[in-house]
C-alpha positions in Angstrom: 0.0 0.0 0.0 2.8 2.4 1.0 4.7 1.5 -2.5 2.1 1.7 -4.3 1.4 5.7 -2.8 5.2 6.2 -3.0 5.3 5.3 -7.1 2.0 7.5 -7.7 3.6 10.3 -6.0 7.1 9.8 -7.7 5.0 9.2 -11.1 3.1 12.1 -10.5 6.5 14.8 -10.1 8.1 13.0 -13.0 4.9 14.4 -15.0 5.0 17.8 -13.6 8.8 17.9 -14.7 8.3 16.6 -17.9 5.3 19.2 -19.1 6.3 21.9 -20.5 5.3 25.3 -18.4 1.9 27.1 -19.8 2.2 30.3 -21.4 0.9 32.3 -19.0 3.5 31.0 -15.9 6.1 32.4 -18.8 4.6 35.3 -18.9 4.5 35.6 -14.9 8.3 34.7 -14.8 9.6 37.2 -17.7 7.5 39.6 -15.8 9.4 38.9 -12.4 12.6 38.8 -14.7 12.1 42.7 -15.3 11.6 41.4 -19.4 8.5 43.5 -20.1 8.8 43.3 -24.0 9.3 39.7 -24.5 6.0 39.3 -21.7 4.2 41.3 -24.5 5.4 39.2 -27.1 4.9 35.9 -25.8 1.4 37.3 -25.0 0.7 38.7 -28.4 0.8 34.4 -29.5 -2.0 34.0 -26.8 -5.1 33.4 -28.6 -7.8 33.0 -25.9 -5.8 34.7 -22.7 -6.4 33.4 -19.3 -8.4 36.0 -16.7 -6.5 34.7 -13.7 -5.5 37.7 -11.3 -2.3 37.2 -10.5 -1.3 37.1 -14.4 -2.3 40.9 -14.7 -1.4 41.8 -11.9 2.3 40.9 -12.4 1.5 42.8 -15.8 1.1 45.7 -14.5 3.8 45.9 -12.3 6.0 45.2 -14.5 5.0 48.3 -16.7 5.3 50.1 -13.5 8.9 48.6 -12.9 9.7 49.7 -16.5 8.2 53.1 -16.3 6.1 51.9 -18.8 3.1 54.0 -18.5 0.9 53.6 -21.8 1.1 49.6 -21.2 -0.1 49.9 -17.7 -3.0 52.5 -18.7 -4.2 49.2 -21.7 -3.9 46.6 -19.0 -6.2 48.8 -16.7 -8.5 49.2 -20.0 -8.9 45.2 -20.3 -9.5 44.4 -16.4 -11.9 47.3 -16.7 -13.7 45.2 -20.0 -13.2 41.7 -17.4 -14.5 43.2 -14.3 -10.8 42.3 -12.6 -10.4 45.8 -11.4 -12.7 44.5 -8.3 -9.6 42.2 -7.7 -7.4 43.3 -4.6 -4.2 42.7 -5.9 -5.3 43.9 -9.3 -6.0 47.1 -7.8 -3.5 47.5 -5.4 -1.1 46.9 -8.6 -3.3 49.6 -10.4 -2.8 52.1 -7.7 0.7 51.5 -7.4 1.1 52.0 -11.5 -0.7 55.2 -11.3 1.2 56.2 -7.8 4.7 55.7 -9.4 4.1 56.8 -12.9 0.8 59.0 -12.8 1.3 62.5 -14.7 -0.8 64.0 -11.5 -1.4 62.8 -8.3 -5.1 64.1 -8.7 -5.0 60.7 -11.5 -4.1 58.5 -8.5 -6.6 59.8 -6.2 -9.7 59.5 -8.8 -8.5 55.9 -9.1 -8.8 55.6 -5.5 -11.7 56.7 -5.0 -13.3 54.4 -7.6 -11.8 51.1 -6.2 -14.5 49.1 -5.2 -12.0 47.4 -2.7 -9.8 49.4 -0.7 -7.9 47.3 1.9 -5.1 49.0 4.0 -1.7 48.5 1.8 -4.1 50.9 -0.6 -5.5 53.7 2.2 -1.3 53.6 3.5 -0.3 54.2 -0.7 -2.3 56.9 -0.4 -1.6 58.6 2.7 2.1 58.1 2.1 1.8 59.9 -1.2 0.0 62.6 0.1 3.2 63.1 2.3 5.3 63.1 -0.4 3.8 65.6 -2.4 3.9 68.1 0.4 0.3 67.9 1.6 0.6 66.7 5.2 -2.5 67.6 6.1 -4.7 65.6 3.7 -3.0 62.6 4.9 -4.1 63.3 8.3 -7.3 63.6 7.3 -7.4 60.3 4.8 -6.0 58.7 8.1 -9.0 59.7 10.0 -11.3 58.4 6.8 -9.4 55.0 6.9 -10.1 54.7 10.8 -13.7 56.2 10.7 -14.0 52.7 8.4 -12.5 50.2 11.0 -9.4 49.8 9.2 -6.3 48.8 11.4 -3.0 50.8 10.2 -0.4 48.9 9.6 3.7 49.8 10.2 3.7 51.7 6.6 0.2 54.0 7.8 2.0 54.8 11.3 5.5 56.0 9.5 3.8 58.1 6.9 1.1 59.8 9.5 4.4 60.3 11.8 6.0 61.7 8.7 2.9 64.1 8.3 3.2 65.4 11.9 6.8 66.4 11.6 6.3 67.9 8.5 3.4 70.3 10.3 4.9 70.4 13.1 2.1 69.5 15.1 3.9 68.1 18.6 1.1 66.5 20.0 -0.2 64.9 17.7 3.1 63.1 17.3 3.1 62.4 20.6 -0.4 60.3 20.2 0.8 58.4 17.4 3.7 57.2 19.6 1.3 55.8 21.8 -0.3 53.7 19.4 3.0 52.8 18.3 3.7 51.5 21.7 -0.1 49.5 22.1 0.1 48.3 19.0 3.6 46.7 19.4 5.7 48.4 17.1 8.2 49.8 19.6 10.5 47.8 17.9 9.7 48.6 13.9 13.2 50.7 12.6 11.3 52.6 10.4 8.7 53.5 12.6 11.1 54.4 15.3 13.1 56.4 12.9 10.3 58.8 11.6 9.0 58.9 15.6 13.3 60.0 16.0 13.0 62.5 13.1 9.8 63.7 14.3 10.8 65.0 17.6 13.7 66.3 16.1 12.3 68.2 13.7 9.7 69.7 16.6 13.4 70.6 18.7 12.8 68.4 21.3 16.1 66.4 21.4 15.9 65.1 24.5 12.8 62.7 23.7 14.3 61.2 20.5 17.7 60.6 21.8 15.8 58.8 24.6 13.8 57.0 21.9 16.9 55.8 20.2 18.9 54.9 23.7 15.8 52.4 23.9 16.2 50.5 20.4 18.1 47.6 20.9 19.9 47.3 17.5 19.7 50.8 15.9 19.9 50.5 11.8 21.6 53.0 9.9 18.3 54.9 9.1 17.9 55.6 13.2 20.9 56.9 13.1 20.9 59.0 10.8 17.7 60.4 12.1 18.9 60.9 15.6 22.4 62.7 14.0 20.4 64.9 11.9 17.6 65.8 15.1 20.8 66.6 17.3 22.1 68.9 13.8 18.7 70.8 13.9 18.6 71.4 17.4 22.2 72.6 17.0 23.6 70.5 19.3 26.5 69.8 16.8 29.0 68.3 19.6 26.5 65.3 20.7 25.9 64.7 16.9 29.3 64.3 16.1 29.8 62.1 18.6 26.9 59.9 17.8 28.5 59.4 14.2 32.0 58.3 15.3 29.9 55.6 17.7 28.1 54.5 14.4 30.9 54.7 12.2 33.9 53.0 14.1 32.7 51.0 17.1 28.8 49.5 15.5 30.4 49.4 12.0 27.7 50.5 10.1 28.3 52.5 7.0 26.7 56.3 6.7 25.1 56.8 3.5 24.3 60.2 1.9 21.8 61.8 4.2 24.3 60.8 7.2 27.2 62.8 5.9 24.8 65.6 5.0 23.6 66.1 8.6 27.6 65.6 9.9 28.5 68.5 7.4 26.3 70.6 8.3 27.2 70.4 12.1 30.3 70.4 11.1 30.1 73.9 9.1 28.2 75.2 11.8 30.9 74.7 14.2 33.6 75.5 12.3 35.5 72.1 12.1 37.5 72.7 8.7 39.8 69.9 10.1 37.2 67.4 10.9 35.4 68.7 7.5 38.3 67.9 5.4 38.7 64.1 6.9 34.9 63.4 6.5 35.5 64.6 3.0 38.2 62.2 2.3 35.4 59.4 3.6 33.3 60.5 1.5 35.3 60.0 -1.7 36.8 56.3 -0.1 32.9 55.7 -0.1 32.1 56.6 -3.4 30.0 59.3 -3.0 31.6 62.3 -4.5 29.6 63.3 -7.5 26.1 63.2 -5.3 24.8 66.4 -5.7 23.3 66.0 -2.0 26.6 65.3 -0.5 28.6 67.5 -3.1 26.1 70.6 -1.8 26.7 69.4 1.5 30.3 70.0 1.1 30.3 73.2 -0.5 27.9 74.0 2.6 30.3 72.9 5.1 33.5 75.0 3.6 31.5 78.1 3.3 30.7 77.9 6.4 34.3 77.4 8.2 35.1 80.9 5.7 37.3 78.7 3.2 35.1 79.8 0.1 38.4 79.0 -2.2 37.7 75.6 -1.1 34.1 75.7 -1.3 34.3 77.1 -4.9 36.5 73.7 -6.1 33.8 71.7 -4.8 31.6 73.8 -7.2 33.5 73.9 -10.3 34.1 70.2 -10.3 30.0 69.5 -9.8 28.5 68.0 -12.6 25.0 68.8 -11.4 24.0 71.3 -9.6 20.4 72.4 -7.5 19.5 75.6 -5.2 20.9 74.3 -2.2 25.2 74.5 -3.9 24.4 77.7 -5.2 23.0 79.2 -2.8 25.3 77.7 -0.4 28.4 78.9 -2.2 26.5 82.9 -2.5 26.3 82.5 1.5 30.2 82.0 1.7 31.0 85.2 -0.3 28.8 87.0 1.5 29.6 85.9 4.6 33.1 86.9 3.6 32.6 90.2 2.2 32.8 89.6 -1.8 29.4 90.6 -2.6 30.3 91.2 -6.0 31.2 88.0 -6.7 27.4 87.3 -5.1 26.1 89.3 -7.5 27.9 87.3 -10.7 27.1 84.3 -9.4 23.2 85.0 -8.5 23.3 86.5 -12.6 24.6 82.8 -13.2 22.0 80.5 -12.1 19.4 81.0 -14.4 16.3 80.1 -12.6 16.8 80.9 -8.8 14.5 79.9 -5.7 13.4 82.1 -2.8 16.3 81.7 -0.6 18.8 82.6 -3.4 17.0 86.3 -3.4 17.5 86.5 0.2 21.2 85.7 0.1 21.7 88.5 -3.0 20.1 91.3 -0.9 22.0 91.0 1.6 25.1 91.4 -0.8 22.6 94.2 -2.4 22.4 95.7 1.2 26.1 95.4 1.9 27.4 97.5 -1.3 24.6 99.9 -0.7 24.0 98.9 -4.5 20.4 100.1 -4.6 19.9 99.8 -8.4 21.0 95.6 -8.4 18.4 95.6 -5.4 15.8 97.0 -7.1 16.5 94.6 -10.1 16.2 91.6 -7.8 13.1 93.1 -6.0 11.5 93.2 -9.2 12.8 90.1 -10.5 11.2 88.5 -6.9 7.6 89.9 -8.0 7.8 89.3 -11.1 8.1 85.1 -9.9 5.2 85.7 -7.6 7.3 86.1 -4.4 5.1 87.2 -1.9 5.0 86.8 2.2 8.5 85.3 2.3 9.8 86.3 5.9 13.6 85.6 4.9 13.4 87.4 1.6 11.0 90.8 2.6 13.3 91.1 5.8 16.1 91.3 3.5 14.3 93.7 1.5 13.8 96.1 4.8 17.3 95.8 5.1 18.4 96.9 1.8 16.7 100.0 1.6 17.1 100.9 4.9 20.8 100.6 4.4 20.9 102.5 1.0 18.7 105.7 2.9 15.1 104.9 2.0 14.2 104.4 5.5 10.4 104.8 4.3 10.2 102.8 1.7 11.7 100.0 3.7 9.3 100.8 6.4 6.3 100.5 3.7 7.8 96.8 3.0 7.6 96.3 6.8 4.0 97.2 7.3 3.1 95.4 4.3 4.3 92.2 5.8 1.8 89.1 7.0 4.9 87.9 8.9 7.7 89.2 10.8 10.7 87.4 12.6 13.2 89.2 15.0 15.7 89.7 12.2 12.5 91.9 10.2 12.2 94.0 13.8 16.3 94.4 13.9 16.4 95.3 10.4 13.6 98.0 10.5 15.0 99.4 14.5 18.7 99.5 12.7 17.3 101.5 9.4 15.5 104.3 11.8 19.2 104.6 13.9 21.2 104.6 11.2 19.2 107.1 9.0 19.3 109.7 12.4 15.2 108.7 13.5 15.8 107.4 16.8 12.3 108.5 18.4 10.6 106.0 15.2 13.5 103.4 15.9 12.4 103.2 19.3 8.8 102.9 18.5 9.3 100.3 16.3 11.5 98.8 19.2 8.5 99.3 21.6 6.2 97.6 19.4 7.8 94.8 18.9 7.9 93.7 22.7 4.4 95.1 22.6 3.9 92.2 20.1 5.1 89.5 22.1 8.7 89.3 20.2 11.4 88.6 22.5 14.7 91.1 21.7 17.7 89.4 21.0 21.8 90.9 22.0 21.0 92.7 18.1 17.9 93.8 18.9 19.4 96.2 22.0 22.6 96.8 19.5 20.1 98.6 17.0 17.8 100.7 20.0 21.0 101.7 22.1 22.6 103.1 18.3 19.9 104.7 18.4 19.6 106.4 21.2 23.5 107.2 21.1 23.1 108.5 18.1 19.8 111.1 19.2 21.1 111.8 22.3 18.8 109.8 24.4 20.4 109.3 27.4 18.0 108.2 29.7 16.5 106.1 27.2 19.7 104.4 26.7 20.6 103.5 30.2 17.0 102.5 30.7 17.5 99.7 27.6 20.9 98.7 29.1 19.6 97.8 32.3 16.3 96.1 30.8 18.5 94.1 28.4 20.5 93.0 31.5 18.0 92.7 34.8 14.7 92.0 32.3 16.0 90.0 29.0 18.8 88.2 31.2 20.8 89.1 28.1 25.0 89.3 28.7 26.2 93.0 27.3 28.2 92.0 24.4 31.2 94.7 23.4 29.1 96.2 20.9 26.2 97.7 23.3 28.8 98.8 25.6 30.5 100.8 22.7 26.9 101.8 22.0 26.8 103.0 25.6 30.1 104.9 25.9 29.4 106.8 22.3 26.0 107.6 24.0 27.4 109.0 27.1 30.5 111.1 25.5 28.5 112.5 23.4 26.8 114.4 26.0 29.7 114.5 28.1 29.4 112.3 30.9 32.9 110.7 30.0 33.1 110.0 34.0 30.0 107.6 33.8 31.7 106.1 30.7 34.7 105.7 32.1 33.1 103.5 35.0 31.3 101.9 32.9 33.9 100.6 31.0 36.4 99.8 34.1 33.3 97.6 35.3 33.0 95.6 32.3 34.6 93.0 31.5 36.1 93.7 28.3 37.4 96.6 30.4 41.0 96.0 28.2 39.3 96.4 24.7 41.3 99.1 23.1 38.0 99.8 20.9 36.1 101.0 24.1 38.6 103.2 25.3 39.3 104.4 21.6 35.2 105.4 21.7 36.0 106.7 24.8 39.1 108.7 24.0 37.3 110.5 21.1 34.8 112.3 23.5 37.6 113.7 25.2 38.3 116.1 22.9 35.3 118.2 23.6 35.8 117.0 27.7 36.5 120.4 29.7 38.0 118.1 32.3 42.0 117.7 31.8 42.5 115.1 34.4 40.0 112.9 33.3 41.0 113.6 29.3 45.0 112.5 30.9 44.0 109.5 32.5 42.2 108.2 29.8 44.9 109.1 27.1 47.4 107.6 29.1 44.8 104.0 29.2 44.9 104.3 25.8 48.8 104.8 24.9 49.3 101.7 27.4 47.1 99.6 25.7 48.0 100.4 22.0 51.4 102.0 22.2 50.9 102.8 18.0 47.7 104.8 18.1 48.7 108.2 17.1 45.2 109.8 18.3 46.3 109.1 22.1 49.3 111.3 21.8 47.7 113.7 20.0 44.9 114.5 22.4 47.2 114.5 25.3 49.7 116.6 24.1 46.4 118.8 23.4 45.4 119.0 27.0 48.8 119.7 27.9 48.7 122.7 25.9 45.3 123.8 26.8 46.2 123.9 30.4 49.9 126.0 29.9 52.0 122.2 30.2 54.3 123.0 27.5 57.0 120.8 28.2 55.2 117.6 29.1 53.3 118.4 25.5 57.1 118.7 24.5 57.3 115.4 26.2 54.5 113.3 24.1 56.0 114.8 21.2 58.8 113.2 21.7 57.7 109.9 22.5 55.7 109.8 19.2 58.8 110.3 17.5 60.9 107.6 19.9 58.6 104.9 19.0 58.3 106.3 15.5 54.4 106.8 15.8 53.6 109.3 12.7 50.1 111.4 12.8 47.8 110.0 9.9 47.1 113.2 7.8 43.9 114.2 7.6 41.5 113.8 4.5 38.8 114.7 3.5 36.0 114.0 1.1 34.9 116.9 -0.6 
């Protein structure tokens, strides 16, 4: 009995060898092959074609594999004609066909919403996409169809809706989805855990997803790279670093592109050229160099540490270029002075982006070159710019700068939006055009609006005060910075401070001011300070602070000048004698005087 099933069995798999395969399992495997055209060809010979599922289904992903489009759009026209549209894999292949290759994504959502099936791989397809398009919040709210219809979400729904939160920036939100992360046991899921890792990074709280990433027990590379880049935003550049030597030398793991973009950019933002240039050299031992992403990254990084020559070989050798290597490259002239070459280089790119107008203003704004500033500002309407923050505050700035204080105020009031560096840049065009009373009304609004001053903030009101001759006003935003603001005096407020006081000759109250500081060895301050004395009617004071100066830069000709000048004023001929001879010991010569007219 057992022989006999043994030989019926054996027979049986001897048959199955010896058949030949139908057409349509052919067709299957040249399909799974990636061998779309001989699939067609082989099914051109068909003459009555089987309606099995799975046969179309394979189909149509492999027109999707092959970017094959048209195909894909006949094979939907034929289930459509044999009713296997209704089939769940079918449609799920359909979806995917019109996700990937779809000439709008409005195509794949009328397909959606005609699928008479809709299980959740199809509901996650579409909130993912939804994400990737930039439309966060009509995945949220296709989530909240999908659960309003008893559908569980799977690992794929939890990352995108995750995804969606970050990109919002709703917090709490995020925060609820972690909990059903946690209930529904995927505490454990990488990917999950990685968008939970770049969502609270993205929201600034650090502290939570370096505590979710402590917790994983075997971090991928993807969690990594999530927790580097969360640590990068928050600008906590040191504790990212560190994290990407632990997953570079001791776990072994290999960084890919998005890894060495977040190191660069903590990198450039903490001025590590050294550390810059060895992460550059892994970089090209990993075989990355020609990436535009890390190439940008690079050009980013070099800027940044104020090696632009470096910066710009990065730029000529890229094959490819986007916004971010431009721009980035602009930044690095700027911030090193060359605003011409800003200029060139913004006439260069051909189609620009918002943040490329922002960065030529400000080389606009720093050559006072009002007419390139006006082409720019025209050049930004006439692309439909509009309520951008970064690029209307640099507008403020550049007219300010070049003397049309009121035009750039009519920008200001115009705006929807307004940061602190739209407030500084409006408070600093008043002081420097000589309108401290509106300077400090703008200053007073500001606070009035809830916006927190920042160390610039009190630069720009205590300019201008020093330079209208408000004194109480100015010792009144000193202490408020200090006592109210918990802000540290930096040395430019108290040079701000000891202009404002020798102009109106309280060099005294300077002069302690100064001695209680504790840049109270700057040369600058006492150089500010030196240059009221000439107008002081007090000898003594004018001698001691002279002498300050001459001690602690022996070369500045203006110290020996304005004491041998108070010598003379009070009848000390031969100790003016004296400092005239010194100057010419030490062979300090009096710059001659100029002038412009």
């Amino acid at each position: 009995m057992f022989l006999k099933l043994f030989i019926k069995r054996h027979y049986s798999s001897i048959t199955s060898l010896t058949n030949p395969p139908s057409k349509e399992s052919e067709i299957i495997q040249l399909c799974r092959s990636g061998l779309l055209s001989q699939s067609l060809n082989l099914l051109n010979t068909i003459n009555k074609i089987s309606s099995k599922p799975i046969l179309y289904a394979t189909l149509i992903q492999a027109c999707t594999k092959a970017h094959s489009f048209n195909h894909g759009l006949q094979f939907h026209a034929y289930v459509i004609k044999t009713g296997l549209e209704n089939d769940r894999f079918v449609g799920n292949s359909l979806l995917a066909l019109y996700f990937k290759l779809g000439p709008t994504f409005s195509e794949t959502r009328r397909f959606f919403d005609g699928l008479l099936y809709k299980d959740v791989v199809a509901w996650s397809s579409m909130i993912t996409g939804y994400v990737k398009i930039g439309k966060p919040n009509v995945s949220l709210k296709l989530f909240g169809e999908m659960i309003g219809l008893g559908f569980e979400p799977n690992g794929f729904t939890l990352s995108a809706v995750i995804k969606a939160c970050s990109e919002i920036g709703i917090l709490k939100l995020g925060r609820g989805f972690h909990g059903v992360v946690i209930t529904r046991g995927f505490y454990e899921n990488n990917v999950i855990v990685s968008a939970l890792i770049d969502m609270y990074g993205k929201s600034y709280e650090s502290g939570d997803a370096v505590k979710l990433f402590d917790e994983l027990p075997e971090p991928d590379a993807v969690c990594w790279t999530s927790v580097i880049s969360g640590l990068t935003r928050c600008e906590m550049h040191e504790e990212a670093l560190r994290l990407f030597y632990l997953m570079h030398r001791k776990n072994g793991l290999s960084p890919d592109l998005f890894t060495f973009g977040s190191v660069l950019t903590a990198l450039g933002n903490s001025g590590r050229s050294r550390q810059g240039r060895e992460v550059h050299a892994k970089i090209v031992t990993s075989g990355l160099c020609g990436n535009v992403v890390v190439d940008s990254s690079l050009v980013d990084m070099y800027a940044k540490c104020e090696l632009v020559d470096e910066s710009r070989r990065v730029f000529d050798r890229m094959a490819k270029r986007n916004f971010v290597s431009w721009c980035a490259l602009m930044g690095g002239y700027c911030q090193k002075g060359d605003f011409d070459v800003v200029i060139v280089l913004f006439r260069m790119m051909g189609e620009v982006d918002l943040y490329s107008f922002g960065t030529v203003l400000r080389a606009c704004a720093g050559l006072a070159a009002l007419k390139s500033g006006k082409e720019v500002h025209c050049q930004y309407l006439r692309r439909g710019g509009g309520n951008d923050v970064i690029v209307e505050s640099a507008l403020v700035d550049l007219y300010a700068k070049c003397g049309f204080d009121n035009y750039a105020y009519v920008i200001f009031r115009q705006m929807k939006v307004r940061n602190s560096v739209t407030w500084n840049s409006m408070i600093s065009g008043f002081a420097q055009n000589g309108k401290g009373t509106k300077a400090i009304a703008v200053f007073e609004e500001m606070i009035s609006e809830g916006v927190k001053p920042d160390y610039i903030s009190f630069i720009a009101v205590l300019f201008a005060c020093s330079h209208s001759g408000m004194v109480d006003e100015g010792r009144k935003y000193f202490l408020s910075m200090i006592n109210e603001y918990g802000i540290k005096p930096h040395i430019e407020h108290y040079s701000c401070m000891v202009d404002l006081l020798g102009r109106v000759g309280e060099v005294e109250e300077a002069e302690s001011l100064i001695q209680g500081a504790e840049f109270r060895n700057d040369a600058s301050l006492w150089a500010t300070l030196l240059g009221a004395c000439t107008s002081s009617t007090n000898p003594t004071v004018a001698e001691r602070i002279a002498k300050k100066m001459m001690e602690l830069k022996p070369d500045y000709h203006l110290s020996y000048v304005l004491l041998a000048n108070v010598y003379r004023a009070v009848g000390r001929w031969a100790d003016a004698l004296e400092i005239r001879r010194q100057m010419q010991e030490k062979r300090v010569n009096k710059i001659t005087g100029k002038s412009w007219i």
